[in-house]
C-alpha positions as CSV (number, residue, x, y, z in Angstrom):
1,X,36.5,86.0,77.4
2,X,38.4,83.0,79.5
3,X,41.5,84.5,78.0
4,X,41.0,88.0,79.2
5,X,39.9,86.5,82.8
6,X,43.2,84.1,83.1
7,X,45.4,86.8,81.7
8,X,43.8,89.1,84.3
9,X,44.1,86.5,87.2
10,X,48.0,86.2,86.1
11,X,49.9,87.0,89.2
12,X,52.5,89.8,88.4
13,X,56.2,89.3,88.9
14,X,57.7,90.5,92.4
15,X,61.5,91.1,93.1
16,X,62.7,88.0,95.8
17,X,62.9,89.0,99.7
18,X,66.5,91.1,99.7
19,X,68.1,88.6,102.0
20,X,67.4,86.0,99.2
21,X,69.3,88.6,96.6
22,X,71.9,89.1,99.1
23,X,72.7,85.6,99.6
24,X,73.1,84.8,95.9
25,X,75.0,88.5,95.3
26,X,78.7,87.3,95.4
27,X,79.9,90.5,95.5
28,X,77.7,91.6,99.0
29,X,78.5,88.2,100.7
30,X,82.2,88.3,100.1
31,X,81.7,92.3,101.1
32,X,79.6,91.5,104.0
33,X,82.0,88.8,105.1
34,X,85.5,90.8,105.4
35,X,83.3,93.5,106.9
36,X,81.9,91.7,109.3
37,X,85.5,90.0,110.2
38,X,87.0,93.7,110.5
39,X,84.5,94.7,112.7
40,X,85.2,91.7,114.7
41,X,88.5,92.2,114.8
42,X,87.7,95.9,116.1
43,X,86.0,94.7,118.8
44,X,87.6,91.7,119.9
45,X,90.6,94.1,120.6
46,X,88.5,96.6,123.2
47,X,88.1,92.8,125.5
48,X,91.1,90.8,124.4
49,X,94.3,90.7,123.0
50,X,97.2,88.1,122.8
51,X,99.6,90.1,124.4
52,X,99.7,94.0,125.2
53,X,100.5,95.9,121.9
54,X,102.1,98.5,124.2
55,X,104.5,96.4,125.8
56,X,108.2,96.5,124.6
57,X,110.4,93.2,124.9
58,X,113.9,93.5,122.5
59,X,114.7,90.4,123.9
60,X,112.1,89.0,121.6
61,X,112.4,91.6,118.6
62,X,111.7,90.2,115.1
63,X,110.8,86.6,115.5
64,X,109.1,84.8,113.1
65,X,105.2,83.7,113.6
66,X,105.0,80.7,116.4
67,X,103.1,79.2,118.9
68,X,103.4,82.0,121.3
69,X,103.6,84.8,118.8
70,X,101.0,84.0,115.7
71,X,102.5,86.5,113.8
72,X,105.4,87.2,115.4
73,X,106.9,90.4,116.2
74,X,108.4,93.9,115.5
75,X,111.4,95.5,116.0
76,X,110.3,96.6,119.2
77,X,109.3,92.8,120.5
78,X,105.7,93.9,120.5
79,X,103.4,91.4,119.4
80,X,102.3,91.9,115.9
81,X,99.2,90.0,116.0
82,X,97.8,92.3,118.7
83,X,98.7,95.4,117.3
84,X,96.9,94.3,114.0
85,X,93.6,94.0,116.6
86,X,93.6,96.9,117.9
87,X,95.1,98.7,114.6
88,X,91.2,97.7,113.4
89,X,89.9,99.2,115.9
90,X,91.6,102.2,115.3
91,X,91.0,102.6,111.9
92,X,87.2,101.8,112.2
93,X,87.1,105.4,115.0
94,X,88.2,107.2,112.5
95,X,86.3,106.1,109.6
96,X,82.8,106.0,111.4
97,X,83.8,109.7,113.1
98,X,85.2,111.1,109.8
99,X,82.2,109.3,107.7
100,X,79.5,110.8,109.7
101,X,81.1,114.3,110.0
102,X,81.0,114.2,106.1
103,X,77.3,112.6,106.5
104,X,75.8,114.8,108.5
105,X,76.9,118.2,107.5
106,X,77.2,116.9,103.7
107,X,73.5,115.9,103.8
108,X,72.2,118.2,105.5
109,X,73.7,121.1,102.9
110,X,72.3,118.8,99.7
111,X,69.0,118.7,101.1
112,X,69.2,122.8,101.5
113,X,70.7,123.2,98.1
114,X,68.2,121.2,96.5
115,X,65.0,122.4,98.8
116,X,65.8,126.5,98.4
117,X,67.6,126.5,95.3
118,X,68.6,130.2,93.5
119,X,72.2,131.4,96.0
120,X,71.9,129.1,98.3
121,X,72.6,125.9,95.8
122,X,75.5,128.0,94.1
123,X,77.0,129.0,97.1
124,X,77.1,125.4,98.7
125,X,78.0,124.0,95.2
126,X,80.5,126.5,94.7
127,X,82.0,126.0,98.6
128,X,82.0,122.5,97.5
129,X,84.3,122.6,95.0
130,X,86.9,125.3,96.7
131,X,86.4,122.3,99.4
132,X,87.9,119.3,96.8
133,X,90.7,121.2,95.5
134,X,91.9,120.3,99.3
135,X,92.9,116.2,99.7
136,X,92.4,115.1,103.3
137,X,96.4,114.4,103.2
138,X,96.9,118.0,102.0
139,X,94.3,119.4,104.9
140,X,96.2,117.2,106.9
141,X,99.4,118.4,106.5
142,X,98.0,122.2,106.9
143,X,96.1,121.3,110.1
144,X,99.5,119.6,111.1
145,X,101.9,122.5,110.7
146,X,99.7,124.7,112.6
147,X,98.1,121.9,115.2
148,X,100.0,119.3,115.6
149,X,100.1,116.0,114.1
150,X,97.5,113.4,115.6
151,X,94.3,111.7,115.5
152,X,92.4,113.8,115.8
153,X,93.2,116.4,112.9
154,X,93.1,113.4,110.8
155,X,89.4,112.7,111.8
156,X,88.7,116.7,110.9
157,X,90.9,116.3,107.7
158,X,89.1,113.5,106.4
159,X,85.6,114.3,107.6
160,X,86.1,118.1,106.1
161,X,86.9,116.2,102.6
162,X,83.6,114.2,102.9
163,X,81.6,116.9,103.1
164,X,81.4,117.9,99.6
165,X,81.2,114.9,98.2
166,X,77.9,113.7,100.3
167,X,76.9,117.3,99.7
168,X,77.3,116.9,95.5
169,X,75.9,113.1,95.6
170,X,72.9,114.5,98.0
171,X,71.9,117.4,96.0
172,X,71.9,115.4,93.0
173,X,70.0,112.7,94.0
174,X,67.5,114.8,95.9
175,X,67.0,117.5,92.5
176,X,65.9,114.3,90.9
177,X,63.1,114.0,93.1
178,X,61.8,117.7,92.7
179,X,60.5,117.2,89.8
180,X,58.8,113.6,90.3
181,X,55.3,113.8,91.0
182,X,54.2,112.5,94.5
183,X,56.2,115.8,95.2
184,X,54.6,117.9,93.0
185,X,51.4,116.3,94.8
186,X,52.9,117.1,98.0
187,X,53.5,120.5,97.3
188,X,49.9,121.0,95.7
189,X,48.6,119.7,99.3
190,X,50.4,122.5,100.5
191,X,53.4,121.3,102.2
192,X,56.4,123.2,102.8
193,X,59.8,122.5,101.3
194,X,61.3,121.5,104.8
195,X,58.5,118.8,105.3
196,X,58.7,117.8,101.7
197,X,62.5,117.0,102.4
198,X,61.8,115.1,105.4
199,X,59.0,113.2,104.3
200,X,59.5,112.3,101.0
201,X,63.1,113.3,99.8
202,X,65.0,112.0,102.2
203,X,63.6,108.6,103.1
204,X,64.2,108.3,99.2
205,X,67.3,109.0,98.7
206,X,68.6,107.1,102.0
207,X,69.7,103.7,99.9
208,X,72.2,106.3,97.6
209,X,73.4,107.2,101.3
210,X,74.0,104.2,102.4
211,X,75.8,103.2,99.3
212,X,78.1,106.1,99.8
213,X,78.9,105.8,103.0
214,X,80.4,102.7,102.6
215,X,83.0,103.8,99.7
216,X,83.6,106.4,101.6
217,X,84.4,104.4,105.0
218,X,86.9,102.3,102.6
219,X,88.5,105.8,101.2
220,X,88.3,107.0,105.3
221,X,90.5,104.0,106.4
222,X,93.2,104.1,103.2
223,X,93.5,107.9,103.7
224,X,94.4,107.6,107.6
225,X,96.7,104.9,106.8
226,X,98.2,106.9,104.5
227,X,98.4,109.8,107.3
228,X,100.1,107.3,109.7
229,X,102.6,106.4,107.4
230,X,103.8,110.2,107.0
231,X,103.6,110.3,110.3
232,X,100.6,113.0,110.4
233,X,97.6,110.4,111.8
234,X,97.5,108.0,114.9
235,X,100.7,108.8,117.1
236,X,102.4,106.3,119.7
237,X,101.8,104.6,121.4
238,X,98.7,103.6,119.6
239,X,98.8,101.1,117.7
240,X,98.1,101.9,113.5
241,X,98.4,99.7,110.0
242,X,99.8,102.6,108.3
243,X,102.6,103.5,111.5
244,X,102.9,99.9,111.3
245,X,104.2,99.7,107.4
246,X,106.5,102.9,108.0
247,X,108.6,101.1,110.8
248,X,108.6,98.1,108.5
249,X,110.3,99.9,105.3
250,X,113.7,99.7,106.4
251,X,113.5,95.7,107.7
252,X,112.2,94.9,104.0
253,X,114.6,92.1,103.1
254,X,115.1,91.5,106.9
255,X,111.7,90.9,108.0
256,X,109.5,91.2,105.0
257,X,106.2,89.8,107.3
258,X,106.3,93.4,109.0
259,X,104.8,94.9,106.2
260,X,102.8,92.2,104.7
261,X,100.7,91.6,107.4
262,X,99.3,95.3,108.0
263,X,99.7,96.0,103.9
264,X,97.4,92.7,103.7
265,X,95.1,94.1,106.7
266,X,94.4,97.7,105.0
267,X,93.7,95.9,101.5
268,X,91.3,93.2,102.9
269,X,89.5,96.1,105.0
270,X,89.3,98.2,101.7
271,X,88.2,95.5,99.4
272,X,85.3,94.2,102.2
273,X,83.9,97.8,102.1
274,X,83.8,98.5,98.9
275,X,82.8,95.0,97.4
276,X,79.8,95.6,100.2
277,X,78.8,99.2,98.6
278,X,78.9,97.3,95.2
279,X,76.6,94.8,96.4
280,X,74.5,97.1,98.2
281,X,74.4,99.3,95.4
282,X,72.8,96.7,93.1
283,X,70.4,95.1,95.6
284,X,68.9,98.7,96.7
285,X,68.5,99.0,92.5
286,X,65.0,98.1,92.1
287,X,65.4,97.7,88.3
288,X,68.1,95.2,89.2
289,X,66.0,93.1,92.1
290,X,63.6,91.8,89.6
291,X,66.1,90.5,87.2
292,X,67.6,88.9,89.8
């Protein structure tokens, strides 16, 4: 009888607060840390920058890293250390625009597929996948023979390629909750599909989001580096990593530091995000938190 009581009594085993996981997950900290140093780097630029990134000076082209220039500078005597600043901040507009254009209308036609089913799933499924046979570079470069190269069609580009794949990951996700049963108890209380989404799909399927959208932030900021580099994404005078490695192909034995410094910039930015949407991905795991 004492056994049973004790072995009643026994406290059961709870997951550690997620700061606790997060500060022991390598992968989230050293995530979290390059992200949070992009970020900083993004905003540093909108208040202060060493010198003026627009400001040409071939007096002082191509001088190697010193007290007045960290970094030194480009072929146009622009300060190379400041155009890395606000290069950050540029890349992070167009990943947070492009990333929530996908977001929102990617979302939003999951949640429909998955709450009407029947022709409306197929047709958004099958729009999906006429969608992905498009590459934001491709939709670029269509967009830029009949717009004009700049920013802005990059942003559309990019945030018309998210679309499907939030869309996929959100109907996939939320089909898997259809079927659990607080939603079949929902639905037996009487509650419409469209509150049913809201109330209980969504809010459970927001950790699988959030995972996602920092992959795709990383993929937003490679692809418009890769845009700037054809010369179809940010134009000049604004500053841009991937314009920044194009002007530095032809000074590679010359000035090598040209395109190690930006090259170094889009990988660090890259491997922040997605080591942080690792980490995020096995924190927000409840089977993982309590064997952590």
């Amino acid at each position: 009888m004492s056994g049973v009581s004790m072995a009643a009594a026994a406290p059961t085993h709870a997951p550690p607060p997620f700061w606790r996981r997060a500060l022991a997950h390598r992968s989230f900290l050293l995530g979290g840390i390059l992200t949070t140093l992009l970020v900083f780097a993004a905003g540093l630029s909108l208040v202060w920058t060493p010198w003026s990134p627009y400001e040409i000076d071939m007096a002082a082209k191509l001088q190697l890293p010193d007290s007045a220039h960290w970094l030194g500078t480009d072929p146009f005597g622009r300060d190379i250390t400041s155009l890395l600043l606000v290069g950050a901040r540029n890349s992070i507009l167009v990943g947070v625009i492009a990333v929530g254009i996908g977001l929102l209308a990617g979302a939003s036609l999951g949640l429909l597929a998955a709450a009407r089913r029947g022709w409306a799933e197929e047709l958004i499924m099958r729009l999906s996948d006429f969608t992905l046979a498009f590459p934001a570079i491709l939709s670029a470069i269509m967009m830029t023979a009949v717009f004009g190269a700049g920013i802005v069609n990059s942003i559309i580009a990019i945030g018309i390629f998210n679309i499907p794949i939030f869309a996929r990951i959100t109907r996939a996700s939320a089909n898997a909750l259809w079927s659990r049963e607080f939603v079949l108890a929902a639905r037996a209380c009487g509650k419409g599909p469209w509150r049913i989404t809201f109330d209980h799909v969504l809010p459970n399927i927001l950790s699988v989001l959030t995972v996602q959208v920092t992959i795709r932030f990383a993929i937003a900021i490679l692809a418009e580096a890769a845009l700037s580099y054809l010369g179809l994404g940010t134009q000049p005078p604004q500053p841009s990593w991937g314009r920044m490695l194009a002007e530095a192909q032809t000074l590679l034995f010359q000035a090598p530091q040209l395109a190690v410094f930006p090259g170094v910039a889009i990988a660090l930015a890259v491997l922040g995000l997605n080591l942080l949407g690792d980490g995020l991905s096995d924190l927000m795991d409840p089977r993982l938190a309590r064997k952590r």
